[in-house]
ZADO-757788 format. One record per residue (C-alpha): residue number from 1; x, y, z. Coordinates in steps of 0.05 Angstrom, whole numbers, plus 5000, padded with zeros to 4 digits. Layout:
N
<r num="NUM" xx="X" yy="Y" zz="Z"/>
...
end
This chain:
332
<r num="1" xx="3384" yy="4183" zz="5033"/>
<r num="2" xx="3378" yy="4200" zz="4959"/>
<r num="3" xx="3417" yy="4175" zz="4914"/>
<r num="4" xx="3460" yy="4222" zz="4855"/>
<r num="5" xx="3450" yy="4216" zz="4789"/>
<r num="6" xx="3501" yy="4171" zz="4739"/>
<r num="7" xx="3547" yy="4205" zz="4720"/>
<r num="8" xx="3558" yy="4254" zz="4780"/>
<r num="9" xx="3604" yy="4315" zz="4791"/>
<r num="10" xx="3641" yy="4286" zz="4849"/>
<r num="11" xx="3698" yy="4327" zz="4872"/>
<r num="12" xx="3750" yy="4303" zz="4923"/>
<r num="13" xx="3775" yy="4356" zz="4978"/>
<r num="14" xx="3851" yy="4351" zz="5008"/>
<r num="15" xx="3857" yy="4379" zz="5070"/>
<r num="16" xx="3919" yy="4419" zz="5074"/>
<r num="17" xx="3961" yy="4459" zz="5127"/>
<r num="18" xx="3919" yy="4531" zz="5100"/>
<r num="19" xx="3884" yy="4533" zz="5031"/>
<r num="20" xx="3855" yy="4464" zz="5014"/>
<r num="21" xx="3866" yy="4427" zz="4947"/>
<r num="22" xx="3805" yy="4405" zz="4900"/>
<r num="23" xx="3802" yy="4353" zz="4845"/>
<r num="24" xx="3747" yy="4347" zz="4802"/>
<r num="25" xx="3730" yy="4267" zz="4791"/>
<r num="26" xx="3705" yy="4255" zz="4728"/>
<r num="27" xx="3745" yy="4180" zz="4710"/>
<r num="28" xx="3734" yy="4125" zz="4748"/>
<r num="29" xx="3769" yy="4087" zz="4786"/>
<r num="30" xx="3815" yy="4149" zz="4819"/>
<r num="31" xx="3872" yy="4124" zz="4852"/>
<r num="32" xx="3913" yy="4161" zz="4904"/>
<r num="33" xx="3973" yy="4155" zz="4931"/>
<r num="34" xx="4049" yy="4180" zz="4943"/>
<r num="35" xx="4076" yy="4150" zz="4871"/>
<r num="36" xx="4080" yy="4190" zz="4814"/>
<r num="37" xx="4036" yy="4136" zz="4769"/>
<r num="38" xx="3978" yy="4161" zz="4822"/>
<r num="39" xx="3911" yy="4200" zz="4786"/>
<r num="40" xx="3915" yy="4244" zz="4850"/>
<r num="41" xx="3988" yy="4246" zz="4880"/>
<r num="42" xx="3999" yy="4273" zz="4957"/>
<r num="43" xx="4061" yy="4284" zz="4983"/>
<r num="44" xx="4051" yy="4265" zz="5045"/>
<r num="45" xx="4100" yy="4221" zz="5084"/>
<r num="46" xx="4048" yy="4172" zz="5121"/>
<r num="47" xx="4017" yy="4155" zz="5052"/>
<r num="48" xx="4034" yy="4102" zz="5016"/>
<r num="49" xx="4056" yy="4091" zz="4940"/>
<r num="50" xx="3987" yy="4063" zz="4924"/>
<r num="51" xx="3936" yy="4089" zz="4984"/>
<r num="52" xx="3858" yy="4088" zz="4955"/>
<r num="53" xx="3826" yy="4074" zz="4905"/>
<r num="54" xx="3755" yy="4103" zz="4894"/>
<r num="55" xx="3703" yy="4078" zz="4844"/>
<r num="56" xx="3636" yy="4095" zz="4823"/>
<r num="57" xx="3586" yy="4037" zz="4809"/>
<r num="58" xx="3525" yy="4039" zz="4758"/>
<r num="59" xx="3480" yy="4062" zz="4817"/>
<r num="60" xx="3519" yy="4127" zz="4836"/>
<r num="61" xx="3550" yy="4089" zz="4891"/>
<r num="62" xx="3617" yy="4098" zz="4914"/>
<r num="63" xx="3668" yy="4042" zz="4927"/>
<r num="64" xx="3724" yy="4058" zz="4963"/>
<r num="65" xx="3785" yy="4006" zz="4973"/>
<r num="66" xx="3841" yy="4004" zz="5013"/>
<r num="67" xx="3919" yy="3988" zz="4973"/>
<r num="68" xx="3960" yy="4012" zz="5039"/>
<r num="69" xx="3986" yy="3962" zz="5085"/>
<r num="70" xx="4030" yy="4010" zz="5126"/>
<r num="71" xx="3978" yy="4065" zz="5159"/>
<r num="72" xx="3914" yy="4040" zz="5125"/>
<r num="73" xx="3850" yy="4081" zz="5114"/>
<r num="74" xx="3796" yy="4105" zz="5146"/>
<r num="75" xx="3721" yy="4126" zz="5108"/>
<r num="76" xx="3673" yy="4158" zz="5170"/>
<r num="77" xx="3722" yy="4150" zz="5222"/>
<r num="78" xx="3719" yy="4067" zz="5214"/>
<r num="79" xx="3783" yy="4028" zz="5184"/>
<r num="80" xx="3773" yy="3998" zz="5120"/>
<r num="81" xx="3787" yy="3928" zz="5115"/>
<r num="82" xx="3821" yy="3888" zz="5053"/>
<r num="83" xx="3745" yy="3888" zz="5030"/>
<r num="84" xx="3717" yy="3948" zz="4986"/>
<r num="85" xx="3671" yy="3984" zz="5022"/>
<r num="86" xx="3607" yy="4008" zz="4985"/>
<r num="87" xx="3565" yy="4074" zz="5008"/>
<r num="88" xx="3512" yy="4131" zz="4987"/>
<r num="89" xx="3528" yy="4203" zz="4974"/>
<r num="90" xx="3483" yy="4242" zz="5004"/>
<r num="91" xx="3478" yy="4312" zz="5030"/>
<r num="92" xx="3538" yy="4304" zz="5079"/>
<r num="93" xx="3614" yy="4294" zz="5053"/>
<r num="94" xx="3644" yy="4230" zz="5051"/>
<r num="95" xx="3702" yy="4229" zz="5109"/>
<r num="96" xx="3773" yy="4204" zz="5088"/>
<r num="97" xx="3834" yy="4186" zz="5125"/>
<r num="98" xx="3898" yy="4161" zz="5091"/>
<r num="99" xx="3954" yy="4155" zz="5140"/>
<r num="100" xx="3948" yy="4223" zz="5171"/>
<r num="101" xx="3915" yy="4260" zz="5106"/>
<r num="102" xx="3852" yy="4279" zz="5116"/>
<r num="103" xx="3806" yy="4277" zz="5051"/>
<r num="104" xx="3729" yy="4291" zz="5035"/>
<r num="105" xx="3692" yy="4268" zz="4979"/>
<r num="106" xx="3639" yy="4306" zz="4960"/>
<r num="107" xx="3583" yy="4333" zz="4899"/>
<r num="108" xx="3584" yy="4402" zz="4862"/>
<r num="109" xx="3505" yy="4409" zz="4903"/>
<r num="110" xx="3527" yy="4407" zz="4961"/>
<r num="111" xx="3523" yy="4472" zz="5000"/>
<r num="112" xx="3589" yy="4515" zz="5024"/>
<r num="113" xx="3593" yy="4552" zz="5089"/>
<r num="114" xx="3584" yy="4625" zz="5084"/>
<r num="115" xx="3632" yy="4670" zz="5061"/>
<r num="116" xx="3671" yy="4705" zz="5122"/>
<r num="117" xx="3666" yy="4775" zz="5125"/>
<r num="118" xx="3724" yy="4816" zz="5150"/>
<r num="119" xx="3705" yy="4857" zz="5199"/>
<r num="120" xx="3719" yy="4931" zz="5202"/>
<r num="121" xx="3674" yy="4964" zz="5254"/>
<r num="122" xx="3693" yy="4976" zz="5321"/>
<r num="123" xx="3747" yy="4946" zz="5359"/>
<r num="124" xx="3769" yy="4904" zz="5292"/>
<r num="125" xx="3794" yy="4971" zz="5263"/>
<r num="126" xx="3857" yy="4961" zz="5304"/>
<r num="127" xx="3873" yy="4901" zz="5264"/>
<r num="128" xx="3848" yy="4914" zz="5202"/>
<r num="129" xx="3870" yy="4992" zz="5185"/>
<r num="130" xx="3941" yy="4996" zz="5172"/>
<r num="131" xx="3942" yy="5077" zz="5200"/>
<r num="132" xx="3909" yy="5055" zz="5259"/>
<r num="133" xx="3954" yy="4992" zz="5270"/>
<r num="134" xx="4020" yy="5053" zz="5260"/>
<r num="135" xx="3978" yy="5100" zz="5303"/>
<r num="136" xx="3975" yy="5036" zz="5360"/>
<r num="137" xx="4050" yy="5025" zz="5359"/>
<r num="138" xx="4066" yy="5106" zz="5363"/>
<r num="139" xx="4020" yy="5109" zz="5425"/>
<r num="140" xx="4052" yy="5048" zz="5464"/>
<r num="141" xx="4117" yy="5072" zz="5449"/>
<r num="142" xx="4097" yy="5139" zz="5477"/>
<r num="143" xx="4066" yy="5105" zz="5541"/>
<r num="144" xx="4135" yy="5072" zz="5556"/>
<r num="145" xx="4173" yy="5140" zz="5540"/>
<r num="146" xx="4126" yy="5172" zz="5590"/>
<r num="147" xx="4132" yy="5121" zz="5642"/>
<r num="148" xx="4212" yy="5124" zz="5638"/>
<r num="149" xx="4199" yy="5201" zz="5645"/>
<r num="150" xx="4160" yy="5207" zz="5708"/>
<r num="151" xx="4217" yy="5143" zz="5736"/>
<r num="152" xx="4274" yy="5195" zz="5724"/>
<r num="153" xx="4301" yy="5239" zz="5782"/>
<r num="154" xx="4340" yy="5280" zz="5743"/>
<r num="155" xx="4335" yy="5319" zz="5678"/>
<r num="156" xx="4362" yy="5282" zz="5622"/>
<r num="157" xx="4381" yy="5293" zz="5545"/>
<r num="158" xx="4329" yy="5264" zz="5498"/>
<r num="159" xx="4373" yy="5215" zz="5475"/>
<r num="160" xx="4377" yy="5179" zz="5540"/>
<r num="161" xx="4293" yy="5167" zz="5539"/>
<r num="162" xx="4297" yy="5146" zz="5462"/>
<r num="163" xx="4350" yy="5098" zz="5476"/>
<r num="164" xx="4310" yy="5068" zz="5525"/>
<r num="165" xx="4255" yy="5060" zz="5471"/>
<r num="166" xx="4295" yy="5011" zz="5430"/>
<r num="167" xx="4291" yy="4947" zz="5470"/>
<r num="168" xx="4213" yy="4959" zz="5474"/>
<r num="169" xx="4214" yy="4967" zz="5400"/>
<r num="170" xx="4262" yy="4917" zz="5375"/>
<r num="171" xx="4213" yy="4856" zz="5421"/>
<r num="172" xx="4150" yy="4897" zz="5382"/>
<r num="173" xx="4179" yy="4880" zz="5314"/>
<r num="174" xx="4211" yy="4815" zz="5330"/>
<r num="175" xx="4137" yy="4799" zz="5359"/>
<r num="176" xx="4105" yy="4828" zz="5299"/>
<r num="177" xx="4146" yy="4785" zz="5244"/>
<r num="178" xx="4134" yy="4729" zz="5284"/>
<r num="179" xx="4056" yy="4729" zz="5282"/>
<r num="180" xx="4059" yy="4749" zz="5207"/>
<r num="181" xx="4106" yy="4693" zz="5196"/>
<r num="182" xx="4056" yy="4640" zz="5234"/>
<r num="183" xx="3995" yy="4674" zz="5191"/>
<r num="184" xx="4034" yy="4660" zz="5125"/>
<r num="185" xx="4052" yy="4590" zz="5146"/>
<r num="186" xx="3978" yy="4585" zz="5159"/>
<r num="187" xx="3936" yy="4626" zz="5115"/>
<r num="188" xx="3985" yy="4639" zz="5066"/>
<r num="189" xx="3978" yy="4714" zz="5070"/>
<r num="190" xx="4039" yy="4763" zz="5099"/>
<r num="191" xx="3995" yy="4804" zz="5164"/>
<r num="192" xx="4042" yy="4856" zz="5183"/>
<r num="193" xx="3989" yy="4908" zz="5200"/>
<r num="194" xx="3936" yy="4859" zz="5245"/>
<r num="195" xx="4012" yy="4815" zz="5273"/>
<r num="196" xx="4034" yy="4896" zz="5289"/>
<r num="197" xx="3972" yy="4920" zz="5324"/>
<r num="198" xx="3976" yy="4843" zz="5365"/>
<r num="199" xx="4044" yy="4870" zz="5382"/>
<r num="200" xx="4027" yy="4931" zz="5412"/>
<r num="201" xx="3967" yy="4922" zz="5447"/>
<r num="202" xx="4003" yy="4853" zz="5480"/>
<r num="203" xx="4053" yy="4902" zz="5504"/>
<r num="204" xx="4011" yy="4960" zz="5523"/>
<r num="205" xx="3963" yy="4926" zz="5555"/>
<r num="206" xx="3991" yy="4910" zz="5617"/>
<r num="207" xx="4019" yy="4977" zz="5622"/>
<r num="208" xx="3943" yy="5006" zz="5616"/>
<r num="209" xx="3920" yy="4951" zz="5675"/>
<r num="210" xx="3983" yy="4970" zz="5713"/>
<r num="211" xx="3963" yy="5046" zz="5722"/>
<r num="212" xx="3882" yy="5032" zz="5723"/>
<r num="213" xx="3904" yy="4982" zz="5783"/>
<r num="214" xx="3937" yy="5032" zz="5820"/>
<r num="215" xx="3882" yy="5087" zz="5813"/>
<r num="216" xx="3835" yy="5041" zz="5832"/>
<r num="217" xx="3881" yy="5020" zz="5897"/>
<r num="218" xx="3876" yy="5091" zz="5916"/>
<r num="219" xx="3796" yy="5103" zz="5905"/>
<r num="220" xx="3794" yy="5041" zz="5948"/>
<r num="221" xx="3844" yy="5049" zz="5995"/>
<r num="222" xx="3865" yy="4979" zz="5992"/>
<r num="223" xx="3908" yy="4936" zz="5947"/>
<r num="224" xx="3858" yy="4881" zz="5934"/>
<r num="225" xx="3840" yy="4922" zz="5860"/>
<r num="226" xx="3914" yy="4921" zz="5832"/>
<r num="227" xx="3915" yy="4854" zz="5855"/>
<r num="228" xx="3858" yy="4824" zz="5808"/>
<r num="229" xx="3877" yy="4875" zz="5757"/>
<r num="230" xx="3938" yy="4843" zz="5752"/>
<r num="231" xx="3909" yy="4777" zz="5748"/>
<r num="232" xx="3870" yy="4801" zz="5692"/>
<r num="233" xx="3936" yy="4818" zz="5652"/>
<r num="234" xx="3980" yy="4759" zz="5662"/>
<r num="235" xx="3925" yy="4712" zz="5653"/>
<r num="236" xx="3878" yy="4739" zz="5603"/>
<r num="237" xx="3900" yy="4793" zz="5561"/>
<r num="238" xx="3947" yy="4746" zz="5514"/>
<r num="239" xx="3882" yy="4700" zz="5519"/>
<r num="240" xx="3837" yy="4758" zz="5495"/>
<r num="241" xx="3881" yy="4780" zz="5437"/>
<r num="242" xx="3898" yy="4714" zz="5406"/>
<r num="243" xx="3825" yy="4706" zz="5402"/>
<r num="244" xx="3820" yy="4768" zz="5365"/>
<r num="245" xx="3871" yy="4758" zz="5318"/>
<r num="246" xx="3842" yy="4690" zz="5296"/>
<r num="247" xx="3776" yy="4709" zz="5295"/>
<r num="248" xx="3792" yy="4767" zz="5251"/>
<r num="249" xx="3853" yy="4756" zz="5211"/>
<r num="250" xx="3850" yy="4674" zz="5202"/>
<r num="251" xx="3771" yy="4671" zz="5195"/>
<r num="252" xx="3762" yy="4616" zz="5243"/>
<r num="253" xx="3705" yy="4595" zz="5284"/>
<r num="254" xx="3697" yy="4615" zz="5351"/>
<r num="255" xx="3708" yy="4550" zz="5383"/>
<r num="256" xx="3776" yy="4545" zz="5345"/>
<r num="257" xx="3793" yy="4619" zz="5353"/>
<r num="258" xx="3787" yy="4592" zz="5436"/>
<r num="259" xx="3828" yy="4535" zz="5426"/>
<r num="260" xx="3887" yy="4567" zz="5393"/>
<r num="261" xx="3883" yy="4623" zz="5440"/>
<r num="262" xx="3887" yy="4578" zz="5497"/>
<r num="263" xx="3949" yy="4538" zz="5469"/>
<r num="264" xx="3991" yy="4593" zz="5451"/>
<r num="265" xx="3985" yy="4624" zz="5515"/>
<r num="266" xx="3996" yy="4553" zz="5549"/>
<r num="267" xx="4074" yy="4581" zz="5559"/>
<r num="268" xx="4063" yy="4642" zz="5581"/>
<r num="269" xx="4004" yy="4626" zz="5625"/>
<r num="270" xx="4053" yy="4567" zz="5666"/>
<r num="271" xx="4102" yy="4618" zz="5676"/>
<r num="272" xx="4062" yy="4665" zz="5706"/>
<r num="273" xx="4040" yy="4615" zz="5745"/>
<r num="274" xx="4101" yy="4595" zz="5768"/>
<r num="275" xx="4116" yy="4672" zz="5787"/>
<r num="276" xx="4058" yy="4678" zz="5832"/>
<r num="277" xx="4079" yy="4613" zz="5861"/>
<r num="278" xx="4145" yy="4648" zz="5874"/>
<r num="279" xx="4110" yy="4716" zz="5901"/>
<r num="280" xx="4060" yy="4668" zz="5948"/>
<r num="281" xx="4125" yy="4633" zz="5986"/>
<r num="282" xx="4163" yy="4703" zz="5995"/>
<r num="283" xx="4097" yy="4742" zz="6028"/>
<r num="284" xx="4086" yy="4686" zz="6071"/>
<r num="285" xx="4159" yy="4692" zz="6099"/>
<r num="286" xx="4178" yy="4771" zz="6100"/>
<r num="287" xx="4126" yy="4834" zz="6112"/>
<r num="288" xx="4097" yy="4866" zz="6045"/>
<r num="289" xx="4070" yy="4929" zz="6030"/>
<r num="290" xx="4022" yy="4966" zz="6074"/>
<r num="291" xx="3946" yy="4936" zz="6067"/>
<r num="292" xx="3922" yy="5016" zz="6052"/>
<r num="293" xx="3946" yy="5077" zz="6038"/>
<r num="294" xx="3928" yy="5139" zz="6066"/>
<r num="295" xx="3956" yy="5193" zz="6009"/>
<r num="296" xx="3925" yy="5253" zz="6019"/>
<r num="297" xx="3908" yy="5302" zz="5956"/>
<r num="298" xx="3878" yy="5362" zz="5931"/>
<r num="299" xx="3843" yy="5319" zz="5882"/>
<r num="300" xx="3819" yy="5265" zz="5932"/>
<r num="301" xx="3768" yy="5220" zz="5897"/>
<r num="302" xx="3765" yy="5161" zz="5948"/>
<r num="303" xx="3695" yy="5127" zz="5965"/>
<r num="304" xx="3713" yy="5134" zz="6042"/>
<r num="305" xx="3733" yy="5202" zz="6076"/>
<r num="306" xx="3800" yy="5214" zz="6102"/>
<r num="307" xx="3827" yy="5234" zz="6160"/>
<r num="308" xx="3820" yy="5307" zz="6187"/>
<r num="309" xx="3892" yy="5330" zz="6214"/>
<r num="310" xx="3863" yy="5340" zz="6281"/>
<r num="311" xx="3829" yy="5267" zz="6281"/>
<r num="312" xx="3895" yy="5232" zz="6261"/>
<r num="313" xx="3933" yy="5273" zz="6318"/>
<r num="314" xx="3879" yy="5240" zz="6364"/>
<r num="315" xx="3891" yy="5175" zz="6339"/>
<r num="316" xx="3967" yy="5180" zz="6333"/>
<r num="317" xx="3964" yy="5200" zz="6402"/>
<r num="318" xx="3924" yy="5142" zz="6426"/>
<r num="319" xx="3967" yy="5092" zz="6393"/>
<r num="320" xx="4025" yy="5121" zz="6431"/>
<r num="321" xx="3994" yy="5114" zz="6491"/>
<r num="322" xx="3978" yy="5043" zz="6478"/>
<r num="323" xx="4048" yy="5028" zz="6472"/>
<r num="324" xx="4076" yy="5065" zz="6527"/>
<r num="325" xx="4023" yy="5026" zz="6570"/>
<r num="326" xx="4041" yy="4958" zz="6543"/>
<r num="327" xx="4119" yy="4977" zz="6547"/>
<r num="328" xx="4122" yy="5003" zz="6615"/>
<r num="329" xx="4066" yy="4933" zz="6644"/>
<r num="330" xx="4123" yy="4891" zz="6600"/>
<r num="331" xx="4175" yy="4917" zz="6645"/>
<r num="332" xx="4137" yy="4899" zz="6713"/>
end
């Protein structure tokens, strides 16, 4: 491992809840701590008044010591001892761990990674374009307006579909503060457009599988397709978009971008878990819908043909039959 040059531009990195602090080291020893008589001071509860203290010998080596007795210190992932502990600077960072701070200690040669390019192309657009993002929420609120149109019998004033608009917008901008208000905790940056777009697709979504599943139920003649469509939406849609989001908005890596996605859906995922649960225990105890449907239409697109009038009459009649045999033997 080769060895840096005396003196050496080492620079010290504090890892932080978003943007991470740096600090040039250029007097030795640097001592860190929680007390304001500190060369590097972190406000951190689990560090101590007087946590580190990092030297630089003759050599270019470093020599890190331990002053915490409450939550110690950690250099590679392995406690330091009372002892100093002496090591190289090479091409990888120097780990740190006071209390629950984590630290790096590295030279101005090392290399960065690469600069994170926000994406604009393609699907991204939704979360990146502000029109598009107001475009989004103007579509799902029409979807829902529609869908409460086609559910009403009777002809109303406008006022009454509008006012049904308002709970379905009031949860998209409560959802929409709330995702900007975790991005600025996180990346410091206010995301209304990308937290908006979230919003709406999270909400239009299902509404999208819903009537895909039941066009698919009727190409099929079955309900097995709405069925794993709706699997689909309850257990990977808010998946699918978290993973989006981060990817996008927060820059992270993939493997992150999974990770967060999978815990912030954790909730919702056990609750829809416990509804099927729920749905399970009431089929197995009272009759559902009908396995098929047999809809006839002008504009019939199923895979199968259906039946001519003449061959349901012949099988209508042969059912009857059936039962009149098997009622009239159950009397004898």
């Amino acid at each position: 491992m080769a060895q840096i040059e005396h003196p050496v531009a080492l620079i010290l990195e504090i890892h932080t809840r978003s943007l991470n602090q740096y600090h040039r080291l250029t007097q030795f020893p640097v001592r860190i701590g929680r007390a304001l008589d500190n060369d590097i001071i972190l406000s951190d509860a689990t560090v101590s008044s007087h946590h580190m203290e990092i030297d630089l010998a003759d050599n270019g080596q470093l020599v890190i010591r331990n002053l915490s007795e409450e939550n110690g210190s950690k250099v590679n992932r392995q406690a330091l001892s009372d002892k100093p502990l002496t090591l190289e600077l090479g091409k990888e960072p120097v780990d740190l761990l006071l209390g629950a701070r984590r630290a790096r200690v590295m030279h101005s040669g090392m290399n960065i990674a690469k600069t994170s390019v926000r994406n604009c192309a393609g699907l991204y657009k939704l979360f990146c374009k502000p029109a598009w993002s107001i475009a989004l929420m103007v579509f799902t609120l029409f979807v829902f307006l529609f869908e409460k149109y086609l559910e009403t019998i009777y002809a109303k004033e406008a006022s009454y579909y509008f006012s049904d608009l308002m709970p379905y917008l009031l949860a998209m901008i409560v959802l929409t503060l709330v995702v900007s208000g975790v991005s600025r905790l996180s990346i410091r940056r206010w995301e209304i457009g990308s937290a908006l777009s979230f919003a709406a697709l999270l909400m239009l979504g299902p509404q999208l599988l819903g009537e895909l599943g039941h066009k698919l139920n009727y190409l099929f003649t079955a309900t097995w397709p709405m069925e794993w469509v709706s699997l689909v939406g309850d257990f990977l849609w808010m998946p699918f978009l978290l993973y989006l989001y981060v990817r996008l908005v927060h820059h992270s890596t993939a493997r992150n971008a999974i990770g967060l996605a999978l815990l912030f859906s954790a909730p919702m995922t056990l609750y829809q878990v416990s509804d099927y649960a729920d749905q399970m225990a009431i089929a197995a105890e009272y009759t559902g819908e009908a396995e098929f449907s047999r809809e006839l239409s002008s504009l019939n697109i199923h895979l199968a043909p259906t039946l001519s009038i003449d061959e349901f009459i012949v099988q209508l009649n042969n059912e009857l039959t059936t039962e009149d045999s098997e009622s009239v033997a159950s009397e004898n």
